[in-house]
Chimera marker file (.cmm) of the C-alpha trace (Angstrom):
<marker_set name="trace">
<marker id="1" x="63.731" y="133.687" z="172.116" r="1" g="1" b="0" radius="0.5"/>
<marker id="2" x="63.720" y="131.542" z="175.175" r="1" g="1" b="0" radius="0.5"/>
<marker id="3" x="65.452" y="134.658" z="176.954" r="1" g="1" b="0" radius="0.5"/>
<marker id="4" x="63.034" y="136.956" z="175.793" r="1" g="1" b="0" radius="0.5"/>
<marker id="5" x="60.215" y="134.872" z="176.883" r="1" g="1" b="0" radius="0.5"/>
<marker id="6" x="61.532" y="134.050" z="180.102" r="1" g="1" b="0" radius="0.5"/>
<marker id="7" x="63.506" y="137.038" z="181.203" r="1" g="1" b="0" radius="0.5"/>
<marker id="8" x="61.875" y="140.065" z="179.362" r="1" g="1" b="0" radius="0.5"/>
<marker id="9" x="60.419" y="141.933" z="182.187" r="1" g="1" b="0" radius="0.5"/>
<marker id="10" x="63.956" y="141.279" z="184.216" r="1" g="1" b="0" radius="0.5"/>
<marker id="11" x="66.213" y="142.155" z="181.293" r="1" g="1" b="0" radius="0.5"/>
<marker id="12" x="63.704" y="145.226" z="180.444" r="1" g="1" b="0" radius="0.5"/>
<marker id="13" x="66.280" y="148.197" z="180.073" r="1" g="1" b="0" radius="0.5"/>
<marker id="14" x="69.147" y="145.681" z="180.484" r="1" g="1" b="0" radius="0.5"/>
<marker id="15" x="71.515" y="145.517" z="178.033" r="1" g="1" b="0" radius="0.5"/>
<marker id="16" x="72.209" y="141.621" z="176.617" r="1" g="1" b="0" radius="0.5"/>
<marker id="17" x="74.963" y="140.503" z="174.373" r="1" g="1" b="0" radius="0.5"/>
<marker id="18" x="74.685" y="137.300" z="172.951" r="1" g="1" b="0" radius="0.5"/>
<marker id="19" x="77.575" y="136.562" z="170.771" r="1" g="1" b="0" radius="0.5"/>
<marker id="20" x="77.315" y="133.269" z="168.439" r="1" g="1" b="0" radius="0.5"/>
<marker id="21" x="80.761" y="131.715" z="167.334" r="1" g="1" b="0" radius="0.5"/>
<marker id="22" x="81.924" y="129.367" z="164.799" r="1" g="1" b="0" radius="0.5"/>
<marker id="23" x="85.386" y="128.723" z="162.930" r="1" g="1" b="0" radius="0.5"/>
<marker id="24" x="82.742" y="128.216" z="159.808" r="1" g="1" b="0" radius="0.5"/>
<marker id="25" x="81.702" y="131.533" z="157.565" r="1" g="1" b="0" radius="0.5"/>
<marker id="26" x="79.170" y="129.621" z="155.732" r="1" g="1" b="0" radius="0.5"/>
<marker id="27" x="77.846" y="128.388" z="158.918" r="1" g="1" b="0" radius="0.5"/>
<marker id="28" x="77.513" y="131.846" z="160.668" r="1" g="1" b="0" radius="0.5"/>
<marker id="29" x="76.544" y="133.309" z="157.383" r="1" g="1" b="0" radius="0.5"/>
<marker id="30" x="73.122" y="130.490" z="157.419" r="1" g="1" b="0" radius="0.5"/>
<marker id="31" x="72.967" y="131.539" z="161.256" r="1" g="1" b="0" radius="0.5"/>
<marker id="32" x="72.395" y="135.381" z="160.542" r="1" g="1" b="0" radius="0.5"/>
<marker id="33" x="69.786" y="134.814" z="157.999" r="1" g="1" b="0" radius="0.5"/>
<marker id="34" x="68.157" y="132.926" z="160.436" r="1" g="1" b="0" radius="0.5"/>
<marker id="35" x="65.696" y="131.599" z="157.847" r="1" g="1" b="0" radius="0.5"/>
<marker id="36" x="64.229" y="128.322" z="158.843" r="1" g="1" b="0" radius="0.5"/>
<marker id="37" x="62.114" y="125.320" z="156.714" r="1" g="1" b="0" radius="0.5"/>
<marker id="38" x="58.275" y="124.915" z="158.712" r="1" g="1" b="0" radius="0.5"/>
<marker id="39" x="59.210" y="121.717" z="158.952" r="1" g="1" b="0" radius="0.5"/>
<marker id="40" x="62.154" y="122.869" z="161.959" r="1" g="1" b="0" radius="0.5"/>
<marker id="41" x="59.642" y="124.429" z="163.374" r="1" g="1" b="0" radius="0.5"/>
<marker id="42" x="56.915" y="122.002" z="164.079" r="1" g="1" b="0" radius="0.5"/>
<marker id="43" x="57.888" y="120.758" z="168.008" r="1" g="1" b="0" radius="0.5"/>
<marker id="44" x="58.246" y="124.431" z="168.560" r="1" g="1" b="0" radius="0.5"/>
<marker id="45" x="55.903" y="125.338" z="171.940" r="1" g="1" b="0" radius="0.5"/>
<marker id="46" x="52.499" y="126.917" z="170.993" r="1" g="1" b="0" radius="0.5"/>
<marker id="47" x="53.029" y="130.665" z="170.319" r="1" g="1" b="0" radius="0.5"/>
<marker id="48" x="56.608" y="130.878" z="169.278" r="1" g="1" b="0" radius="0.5"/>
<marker id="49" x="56.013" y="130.802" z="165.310" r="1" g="1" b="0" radius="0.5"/>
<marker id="50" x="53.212" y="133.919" z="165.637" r="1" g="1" b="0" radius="0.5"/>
<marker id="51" x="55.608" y="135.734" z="168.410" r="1" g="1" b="0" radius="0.5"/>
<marker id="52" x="59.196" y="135.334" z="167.199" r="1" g="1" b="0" radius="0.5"/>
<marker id="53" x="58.810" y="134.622" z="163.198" r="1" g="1" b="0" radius="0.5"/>
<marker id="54" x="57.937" y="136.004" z="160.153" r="1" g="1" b="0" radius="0.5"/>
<marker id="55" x="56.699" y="133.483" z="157.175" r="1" g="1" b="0" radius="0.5"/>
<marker id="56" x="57.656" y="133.583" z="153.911" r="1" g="1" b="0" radius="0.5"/>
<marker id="57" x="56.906" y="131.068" z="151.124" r="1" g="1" b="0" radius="0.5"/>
<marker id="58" x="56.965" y="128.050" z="153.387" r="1" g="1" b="0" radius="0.5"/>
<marker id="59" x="60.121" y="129.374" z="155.277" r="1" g="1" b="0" radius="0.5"/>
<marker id="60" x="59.798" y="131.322" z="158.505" r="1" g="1" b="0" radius="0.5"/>
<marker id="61" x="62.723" y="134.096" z="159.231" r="1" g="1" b="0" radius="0.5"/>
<marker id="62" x="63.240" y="134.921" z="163.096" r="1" g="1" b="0" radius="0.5"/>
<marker id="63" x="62.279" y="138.312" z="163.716" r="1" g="1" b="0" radius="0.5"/>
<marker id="64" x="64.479" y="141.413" z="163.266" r="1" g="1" b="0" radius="0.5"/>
<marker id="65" x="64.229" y="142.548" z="166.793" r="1" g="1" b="0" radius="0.5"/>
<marker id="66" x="65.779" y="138.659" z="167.886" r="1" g="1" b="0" radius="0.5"/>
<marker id="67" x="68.143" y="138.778" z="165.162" r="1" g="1" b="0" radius="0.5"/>
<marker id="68" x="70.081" y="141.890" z="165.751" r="1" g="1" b="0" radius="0.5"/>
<marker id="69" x="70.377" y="140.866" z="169.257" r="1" g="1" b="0" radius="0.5"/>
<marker id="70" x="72.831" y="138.218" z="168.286" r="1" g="1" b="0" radius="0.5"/>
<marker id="71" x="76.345" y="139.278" z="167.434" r="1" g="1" b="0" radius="0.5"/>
<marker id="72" x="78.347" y="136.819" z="164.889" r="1" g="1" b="0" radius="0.5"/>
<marker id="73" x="82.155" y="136.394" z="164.880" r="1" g="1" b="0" radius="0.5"/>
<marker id="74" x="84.427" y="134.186" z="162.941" r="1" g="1" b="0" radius="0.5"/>
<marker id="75" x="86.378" y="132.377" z="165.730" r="1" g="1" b="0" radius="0.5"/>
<marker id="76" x="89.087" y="129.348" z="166.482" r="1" g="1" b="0" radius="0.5"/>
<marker id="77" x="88.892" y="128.117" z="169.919" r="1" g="1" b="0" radius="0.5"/>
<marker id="78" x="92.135" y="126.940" z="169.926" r="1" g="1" b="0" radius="0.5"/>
<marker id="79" x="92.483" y="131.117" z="170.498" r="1" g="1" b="0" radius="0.5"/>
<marker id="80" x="90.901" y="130.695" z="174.000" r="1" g="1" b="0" radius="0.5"/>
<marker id="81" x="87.854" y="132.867" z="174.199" r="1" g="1" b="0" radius="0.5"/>
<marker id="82" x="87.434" y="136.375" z="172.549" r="1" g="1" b="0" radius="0.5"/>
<marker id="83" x="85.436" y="137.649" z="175.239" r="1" g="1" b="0" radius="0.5"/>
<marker id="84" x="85.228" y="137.645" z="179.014" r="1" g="1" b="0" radius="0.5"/>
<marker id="85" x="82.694" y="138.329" z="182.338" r="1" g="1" b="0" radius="0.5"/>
<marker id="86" x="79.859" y="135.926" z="180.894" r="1" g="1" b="0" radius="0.5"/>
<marker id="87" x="76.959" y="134.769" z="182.480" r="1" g="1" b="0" radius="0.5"/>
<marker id="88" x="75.962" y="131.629" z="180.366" r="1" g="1" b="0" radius="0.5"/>
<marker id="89" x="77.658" y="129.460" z="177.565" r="1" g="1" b="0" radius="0.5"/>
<marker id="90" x="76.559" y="127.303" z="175.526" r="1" g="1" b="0" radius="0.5"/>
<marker id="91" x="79.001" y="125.025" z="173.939" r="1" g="1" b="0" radius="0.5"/>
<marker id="92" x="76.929" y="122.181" z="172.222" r="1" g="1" b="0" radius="0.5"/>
<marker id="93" x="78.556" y="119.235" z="170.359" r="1" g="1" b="0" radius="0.5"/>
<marker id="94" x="82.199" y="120.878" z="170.150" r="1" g="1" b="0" radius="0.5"/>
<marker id="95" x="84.241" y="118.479" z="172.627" r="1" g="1" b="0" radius="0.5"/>
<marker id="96" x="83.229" y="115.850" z="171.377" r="1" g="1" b="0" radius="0.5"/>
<marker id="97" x="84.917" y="116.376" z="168.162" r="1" g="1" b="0" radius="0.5"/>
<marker id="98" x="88.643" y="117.309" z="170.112" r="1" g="1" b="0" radius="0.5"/>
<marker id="99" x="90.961" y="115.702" z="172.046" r="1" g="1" b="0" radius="0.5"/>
<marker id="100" x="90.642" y="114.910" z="175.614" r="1" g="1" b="0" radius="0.5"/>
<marker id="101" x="93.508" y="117.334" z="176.193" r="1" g="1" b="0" radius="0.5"/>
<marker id="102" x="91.917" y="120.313" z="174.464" r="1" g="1" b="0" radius="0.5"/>
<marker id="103" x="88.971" y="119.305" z="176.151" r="1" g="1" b="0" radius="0.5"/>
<marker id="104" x="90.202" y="120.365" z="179.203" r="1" g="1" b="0" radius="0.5"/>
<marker id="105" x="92.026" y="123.646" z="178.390" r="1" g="1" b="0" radius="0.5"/>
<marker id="106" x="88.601" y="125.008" z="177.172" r="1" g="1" b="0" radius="0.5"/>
<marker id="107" x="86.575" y="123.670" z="179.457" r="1" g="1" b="0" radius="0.5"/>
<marker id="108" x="89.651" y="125.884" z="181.676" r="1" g="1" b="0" radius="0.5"/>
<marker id="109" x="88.994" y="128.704" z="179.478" r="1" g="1" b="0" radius="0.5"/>
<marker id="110" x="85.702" y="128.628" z="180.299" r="1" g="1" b="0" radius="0.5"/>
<marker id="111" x="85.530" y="128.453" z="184.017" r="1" g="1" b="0" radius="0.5"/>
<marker id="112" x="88.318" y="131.410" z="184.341" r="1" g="1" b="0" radius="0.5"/>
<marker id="113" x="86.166" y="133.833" z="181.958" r="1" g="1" b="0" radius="0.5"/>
<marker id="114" x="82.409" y="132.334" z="183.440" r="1" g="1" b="0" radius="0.5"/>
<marker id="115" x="81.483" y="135.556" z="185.649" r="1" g="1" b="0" radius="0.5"/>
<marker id="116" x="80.790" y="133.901" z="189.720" r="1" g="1" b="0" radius="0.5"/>
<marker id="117" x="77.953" y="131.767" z="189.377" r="1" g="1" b="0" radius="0.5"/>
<marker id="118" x="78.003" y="131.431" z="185.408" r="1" g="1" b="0" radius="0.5"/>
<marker id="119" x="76.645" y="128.596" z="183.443" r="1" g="1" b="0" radius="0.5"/>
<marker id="120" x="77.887" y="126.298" z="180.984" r="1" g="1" b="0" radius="0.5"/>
<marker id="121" x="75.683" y="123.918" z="178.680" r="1" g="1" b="0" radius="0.5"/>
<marker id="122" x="77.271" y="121.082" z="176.959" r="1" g="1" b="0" radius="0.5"/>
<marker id="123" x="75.557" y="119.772" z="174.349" r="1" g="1" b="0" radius="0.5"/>
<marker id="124" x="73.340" y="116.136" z="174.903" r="1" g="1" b="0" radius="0.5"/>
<marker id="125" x="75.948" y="114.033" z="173.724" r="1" g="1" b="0" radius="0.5"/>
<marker id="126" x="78.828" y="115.815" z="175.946" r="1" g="1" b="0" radius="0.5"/>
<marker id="127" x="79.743" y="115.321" z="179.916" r="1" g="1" b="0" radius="0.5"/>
<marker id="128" x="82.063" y="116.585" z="181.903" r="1" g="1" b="0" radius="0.5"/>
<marker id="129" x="83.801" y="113.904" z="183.754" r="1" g="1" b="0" radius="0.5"/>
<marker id="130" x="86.631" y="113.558" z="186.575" r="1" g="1" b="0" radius="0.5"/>
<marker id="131" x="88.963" y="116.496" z="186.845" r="1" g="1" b="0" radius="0.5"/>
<marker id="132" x="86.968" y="118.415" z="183.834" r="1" g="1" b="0" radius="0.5"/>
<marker id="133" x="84.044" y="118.421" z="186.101" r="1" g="1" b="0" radius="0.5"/>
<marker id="134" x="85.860" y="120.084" z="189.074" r="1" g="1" b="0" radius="0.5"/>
<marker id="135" x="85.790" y="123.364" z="188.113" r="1" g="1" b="0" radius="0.5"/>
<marker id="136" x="81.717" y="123.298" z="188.307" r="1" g="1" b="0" radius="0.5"/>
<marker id="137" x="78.551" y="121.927" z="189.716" r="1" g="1" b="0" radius="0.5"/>
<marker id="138" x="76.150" y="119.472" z="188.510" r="1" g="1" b="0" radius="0.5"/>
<marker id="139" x="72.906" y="121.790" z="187.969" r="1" g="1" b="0" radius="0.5"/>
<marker id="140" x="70.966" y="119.411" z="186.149" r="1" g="1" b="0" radius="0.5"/>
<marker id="141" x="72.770" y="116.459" z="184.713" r="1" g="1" b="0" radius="0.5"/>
<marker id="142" x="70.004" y="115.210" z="182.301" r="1" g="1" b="0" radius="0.5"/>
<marker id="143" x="70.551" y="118.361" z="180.151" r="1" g="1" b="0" radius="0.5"/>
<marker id="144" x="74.150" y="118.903" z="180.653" r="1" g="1" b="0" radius="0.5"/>
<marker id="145" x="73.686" y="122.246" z="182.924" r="1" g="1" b="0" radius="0.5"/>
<marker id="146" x="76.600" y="122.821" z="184.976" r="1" g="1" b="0" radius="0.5"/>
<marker id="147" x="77.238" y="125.872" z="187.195" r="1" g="1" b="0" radius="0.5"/>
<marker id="148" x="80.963" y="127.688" z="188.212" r="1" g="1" b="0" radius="0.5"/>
<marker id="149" x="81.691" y="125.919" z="191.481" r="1" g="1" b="0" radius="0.5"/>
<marker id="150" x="82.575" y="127.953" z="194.606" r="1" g="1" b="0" radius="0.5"/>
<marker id="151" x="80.548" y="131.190" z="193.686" r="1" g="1" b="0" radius="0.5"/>
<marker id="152" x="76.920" y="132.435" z="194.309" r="1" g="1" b="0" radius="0.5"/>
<marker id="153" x="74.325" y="132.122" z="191.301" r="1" g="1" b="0" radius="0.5"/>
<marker id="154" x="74.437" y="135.052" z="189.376" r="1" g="1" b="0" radius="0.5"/>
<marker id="155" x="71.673" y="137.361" z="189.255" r="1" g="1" b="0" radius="0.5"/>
<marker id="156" x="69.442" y="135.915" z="186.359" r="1" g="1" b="0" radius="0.5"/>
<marker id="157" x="67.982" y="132.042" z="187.920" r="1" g="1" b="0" radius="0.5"/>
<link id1="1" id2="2" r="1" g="1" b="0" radius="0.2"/>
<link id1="2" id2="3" r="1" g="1" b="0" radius="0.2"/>
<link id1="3" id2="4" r="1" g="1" b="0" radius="0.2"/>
<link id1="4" id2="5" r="1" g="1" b="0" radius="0.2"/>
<link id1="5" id2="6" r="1" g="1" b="0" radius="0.2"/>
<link id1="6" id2="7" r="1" g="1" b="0" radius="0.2"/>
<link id1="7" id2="8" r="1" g="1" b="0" radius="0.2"/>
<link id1="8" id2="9" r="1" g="1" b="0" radius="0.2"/>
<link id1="9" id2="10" r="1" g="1" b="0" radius="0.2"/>
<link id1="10" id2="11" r="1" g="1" b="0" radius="0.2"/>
<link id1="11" id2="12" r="1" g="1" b="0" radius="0.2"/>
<link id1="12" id2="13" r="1" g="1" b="0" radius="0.2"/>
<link id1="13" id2="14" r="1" g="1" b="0" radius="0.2"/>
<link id1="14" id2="15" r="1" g="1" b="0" radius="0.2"/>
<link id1="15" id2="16" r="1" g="1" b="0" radius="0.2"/>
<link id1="16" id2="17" r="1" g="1" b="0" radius="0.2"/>
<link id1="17" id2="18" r="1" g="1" b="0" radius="0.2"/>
<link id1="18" id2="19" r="1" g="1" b="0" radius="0.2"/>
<link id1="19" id2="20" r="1" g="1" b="0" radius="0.2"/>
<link id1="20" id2="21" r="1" g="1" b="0" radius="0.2"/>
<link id1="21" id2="22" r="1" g="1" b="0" radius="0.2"/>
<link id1="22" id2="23" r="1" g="1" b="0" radius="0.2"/>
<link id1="23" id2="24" r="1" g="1" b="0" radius="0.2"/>
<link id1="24" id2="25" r="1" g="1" b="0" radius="0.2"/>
<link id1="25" id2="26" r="1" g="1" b="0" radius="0.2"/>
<link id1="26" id2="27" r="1" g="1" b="0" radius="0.2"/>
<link id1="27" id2="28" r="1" g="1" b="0" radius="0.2"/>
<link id1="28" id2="29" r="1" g="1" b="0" radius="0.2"/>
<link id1="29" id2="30" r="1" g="1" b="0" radius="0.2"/>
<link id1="30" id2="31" r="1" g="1" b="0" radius="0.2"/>
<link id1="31" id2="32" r="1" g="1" b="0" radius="0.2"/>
<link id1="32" id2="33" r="1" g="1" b="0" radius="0.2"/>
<link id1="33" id2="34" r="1" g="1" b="0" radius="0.2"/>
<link id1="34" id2="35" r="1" g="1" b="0" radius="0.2"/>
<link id1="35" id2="36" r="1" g="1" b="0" radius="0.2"/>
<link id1="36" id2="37" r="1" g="1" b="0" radius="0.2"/>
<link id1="37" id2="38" r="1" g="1" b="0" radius="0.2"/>
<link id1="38" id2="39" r="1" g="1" b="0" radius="0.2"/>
<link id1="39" id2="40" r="1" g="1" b="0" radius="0.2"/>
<link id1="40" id2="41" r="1" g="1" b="0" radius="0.2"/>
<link id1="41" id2="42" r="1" g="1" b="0" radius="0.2"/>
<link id1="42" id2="43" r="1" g="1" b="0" radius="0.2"/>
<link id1="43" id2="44" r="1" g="1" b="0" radius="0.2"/>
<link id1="44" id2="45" r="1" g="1" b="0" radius="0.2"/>
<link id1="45" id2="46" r="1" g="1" b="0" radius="0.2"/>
<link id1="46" id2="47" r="1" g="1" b="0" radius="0.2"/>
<link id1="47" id2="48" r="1" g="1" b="0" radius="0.2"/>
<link id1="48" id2="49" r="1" g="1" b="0" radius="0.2"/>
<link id1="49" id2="50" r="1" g="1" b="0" radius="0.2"/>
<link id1="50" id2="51" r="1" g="1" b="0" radius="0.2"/>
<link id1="51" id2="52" r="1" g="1" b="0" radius="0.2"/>
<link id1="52" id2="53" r="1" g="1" b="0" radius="0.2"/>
<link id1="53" id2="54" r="1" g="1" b="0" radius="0.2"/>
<link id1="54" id2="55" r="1" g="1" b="0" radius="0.2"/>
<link id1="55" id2="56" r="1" g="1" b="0" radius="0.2"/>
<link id1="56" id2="57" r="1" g="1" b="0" radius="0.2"/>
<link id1="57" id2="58" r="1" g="1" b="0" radius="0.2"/>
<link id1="58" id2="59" r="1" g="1" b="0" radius="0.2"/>
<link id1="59" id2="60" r="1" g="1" b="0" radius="0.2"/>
<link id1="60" id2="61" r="1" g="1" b="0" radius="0.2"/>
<link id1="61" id2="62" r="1" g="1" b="0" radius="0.2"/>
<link id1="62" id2="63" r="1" g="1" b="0" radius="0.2"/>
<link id1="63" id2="64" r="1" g="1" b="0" radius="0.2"/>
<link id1="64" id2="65" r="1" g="1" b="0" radius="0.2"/>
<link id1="65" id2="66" r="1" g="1" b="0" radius="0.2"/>
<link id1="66" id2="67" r="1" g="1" b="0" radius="0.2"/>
<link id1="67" id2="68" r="1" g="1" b="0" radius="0.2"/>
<link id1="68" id2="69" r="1" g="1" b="0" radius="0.2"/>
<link id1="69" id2="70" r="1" g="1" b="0" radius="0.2"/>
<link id1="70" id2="71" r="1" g="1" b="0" radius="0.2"/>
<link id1="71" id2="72" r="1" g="1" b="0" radius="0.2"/>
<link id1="72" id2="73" r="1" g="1" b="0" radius="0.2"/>
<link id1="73" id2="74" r="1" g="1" b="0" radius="0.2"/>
<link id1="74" id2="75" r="1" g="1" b="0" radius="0.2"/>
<link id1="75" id2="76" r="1" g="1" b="0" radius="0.2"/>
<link id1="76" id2="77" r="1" g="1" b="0" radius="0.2"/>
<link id1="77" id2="78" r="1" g="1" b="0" radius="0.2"/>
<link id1="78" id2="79" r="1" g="1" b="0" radius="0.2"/>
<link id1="79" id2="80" r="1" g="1" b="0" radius="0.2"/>
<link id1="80" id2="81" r="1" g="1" b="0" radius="0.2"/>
<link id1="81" id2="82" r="1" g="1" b="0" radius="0.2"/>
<link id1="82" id2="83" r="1" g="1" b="0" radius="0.2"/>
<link id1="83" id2="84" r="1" g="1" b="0" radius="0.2"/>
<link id1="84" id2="85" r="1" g="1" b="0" radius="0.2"/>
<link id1="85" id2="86" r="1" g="1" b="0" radius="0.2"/>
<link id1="86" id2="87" r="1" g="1" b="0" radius="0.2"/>
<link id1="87" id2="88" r="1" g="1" b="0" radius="0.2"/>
<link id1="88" id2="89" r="1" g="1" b="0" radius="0.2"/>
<link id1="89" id2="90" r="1" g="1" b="0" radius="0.2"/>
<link id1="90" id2="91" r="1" g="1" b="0" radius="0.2"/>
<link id1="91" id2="92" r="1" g="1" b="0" radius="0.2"/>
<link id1="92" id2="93" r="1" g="1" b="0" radius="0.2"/>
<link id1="93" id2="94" r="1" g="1" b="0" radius="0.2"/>
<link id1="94" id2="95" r="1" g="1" b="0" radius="0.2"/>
<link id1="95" id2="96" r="1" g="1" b="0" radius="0.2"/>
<link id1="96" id2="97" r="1" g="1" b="0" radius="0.2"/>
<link id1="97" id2="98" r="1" g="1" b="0" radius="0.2"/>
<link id1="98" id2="99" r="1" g="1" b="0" radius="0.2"/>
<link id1="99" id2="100" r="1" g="1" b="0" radius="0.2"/>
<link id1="100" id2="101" r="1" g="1" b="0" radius="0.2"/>
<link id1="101" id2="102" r="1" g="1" b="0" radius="0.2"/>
<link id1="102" id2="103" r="1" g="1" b="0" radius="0.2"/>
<link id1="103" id2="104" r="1" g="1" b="0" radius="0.2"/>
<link id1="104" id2="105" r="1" g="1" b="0" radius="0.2"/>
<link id1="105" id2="106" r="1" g="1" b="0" radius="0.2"/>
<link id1="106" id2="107" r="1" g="1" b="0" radius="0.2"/>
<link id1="107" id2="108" r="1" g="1" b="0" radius="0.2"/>
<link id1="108" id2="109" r="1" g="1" b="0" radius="0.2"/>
<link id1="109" id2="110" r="1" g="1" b="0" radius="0.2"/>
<link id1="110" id2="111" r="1" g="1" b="0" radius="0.2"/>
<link id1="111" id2="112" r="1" g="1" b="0" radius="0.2"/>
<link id1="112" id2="113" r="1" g="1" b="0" radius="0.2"/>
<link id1="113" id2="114" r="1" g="1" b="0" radius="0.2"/>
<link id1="114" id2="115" r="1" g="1" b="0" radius="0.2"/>
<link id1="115" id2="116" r="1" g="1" b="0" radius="0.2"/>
<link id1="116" id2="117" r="1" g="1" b="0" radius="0.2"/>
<link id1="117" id2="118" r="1" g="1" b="0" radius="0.2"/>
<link id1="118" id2="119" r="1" g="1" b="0" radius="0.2"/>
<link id1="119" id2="120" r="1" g="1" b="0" radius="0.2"/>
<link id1="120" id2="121" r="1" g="1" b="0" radius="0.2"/>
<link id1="121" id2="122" r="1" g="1" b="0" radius="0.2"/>
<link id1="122" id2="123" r="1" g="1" b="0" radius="0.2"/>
<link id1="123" id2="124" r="1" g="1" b="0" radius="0.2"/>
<link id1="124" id2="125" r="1" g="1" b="0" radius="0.2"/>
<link id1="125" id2="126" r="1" g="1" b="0" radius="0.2"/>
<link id1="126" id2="127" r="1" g="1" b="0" radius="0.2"/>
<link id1="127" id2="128" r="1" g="1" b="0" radius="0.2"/>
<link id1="128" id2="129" r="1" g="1" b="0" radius="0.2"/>
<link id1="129" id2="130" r="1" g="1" b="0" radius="0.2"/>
<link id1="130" id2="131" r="1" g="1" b="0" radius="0.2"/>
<link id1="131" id2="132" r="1" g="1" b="0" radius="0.2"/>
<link id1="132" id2="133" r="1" g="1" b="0" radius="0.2"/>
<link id1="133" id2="134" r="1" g="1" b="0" radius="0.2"/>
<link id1="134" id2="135" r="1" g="1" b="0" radius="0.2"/>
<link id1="135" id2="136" r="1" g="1" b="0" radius="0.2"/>
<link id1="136" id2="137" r="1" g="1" b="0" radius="0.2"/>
<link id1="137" id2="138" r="1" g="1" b="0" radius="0.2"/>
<link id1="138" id2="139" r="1" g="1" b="0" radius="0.2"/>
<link id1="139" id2="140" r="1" g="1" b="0" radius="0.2"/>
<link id1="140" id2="141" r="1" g="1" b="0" radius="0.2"/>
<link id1="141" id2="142" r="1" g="1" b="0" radius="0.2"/>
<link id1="142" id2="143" r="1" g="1" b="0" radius="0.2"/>
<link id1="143" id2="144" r="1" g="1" b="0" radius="0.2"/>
<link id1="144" id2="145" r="1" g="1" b="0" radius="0.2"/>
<link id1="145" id2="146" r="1" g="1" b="0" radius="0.2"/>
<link id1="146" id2="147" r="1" g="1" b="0" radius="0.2"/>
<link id1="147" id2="148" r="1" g="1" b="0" radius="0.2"/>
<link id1="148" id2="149" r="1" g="1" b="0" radius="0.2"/>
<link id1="149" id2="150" r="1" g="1" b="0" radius="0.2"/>
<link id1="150" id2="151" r="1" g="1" b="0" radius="0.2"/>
<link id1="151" id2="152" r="1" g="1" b="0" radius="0.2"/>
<link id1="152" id2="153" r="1" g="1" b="0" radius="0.2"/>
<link id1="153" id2="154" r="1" g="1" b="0" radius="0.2"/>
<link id1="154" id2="155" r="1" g="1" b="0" radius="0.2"/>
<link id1="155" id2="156" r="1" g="1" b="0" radius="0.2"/>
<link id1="156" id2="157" r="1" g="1" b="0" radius="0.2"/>
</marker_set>
């Protein structure tokens, strides 16, 4: 949605791949439906609901268009990362559940496969500290943005 709303006259004729994963079926199973209670939806900005949803008997489901544009897999990150050359991840509340040790070899993983200039987005109750920083730039350390060092933004800003 937020891409859409942003980025929809830039990514017009673009091809996007968003790819959600999780080592839980039931969890990517919920995440497909995308079928959400009204009350998830009430801090939502003006204009979303109408735009992006569909209601139905007190339950609003995202809109096809929005939901075929996501791709689910079935995935362990102790596997690394099934994919490569990406713009923007968005890892929220994972490390903090794992080891400072495995911390680091993903937060590894995904600096080599972030494409020069790449994003990462931890989630609120994440940082990157000391040598699990150095890989990347502070973009904006309230929200946990963080940018691959060394390389020139990528296209999208």
């Amino acid at each position: 949605m937020l891409l859409d709303r942003r980025f929809s006259r830039e990514f017009s004729g673009v091809r996007r791949r968003i790819i959600g994963l999780d080592m839980d079926g039931d969890v990517l199973a919920r995440a497909r439906e995308a079928v959400y209670g009204g009350d998830r939806l009430e801090n939502m900005p003006p204009g979303y609901k109408n735009r992006y949803f569909d209601g139905r008997a007190g339950d609003y489901r995202l809109k096809k268009e929005i939901r075929e544009s996501v791709e689910f897999r079935t995935h362990d990150m102790t596997r690394g990362l099934p994919v490569s050359d990406i713009d923007l991840i968005i890892c929220r509340n994972v490390l903090i559940y794992i080891t400072r040790e495995f911390q680091k070899r993903i937060v590894r993983e995904f600096e080599r496969n972030l494409l020069p200039g790449g994003y990462l987005v931890l989630g609120k109750t994440e940082s990157m500290v000391g040598e699990l920083r150095s890989g990347f730039d502070v973009v904006n350390l309230t929200e946990h943005i963080y940018r691959k060092a060394g390389d020139e933004p990528c296209g999208w800003k």
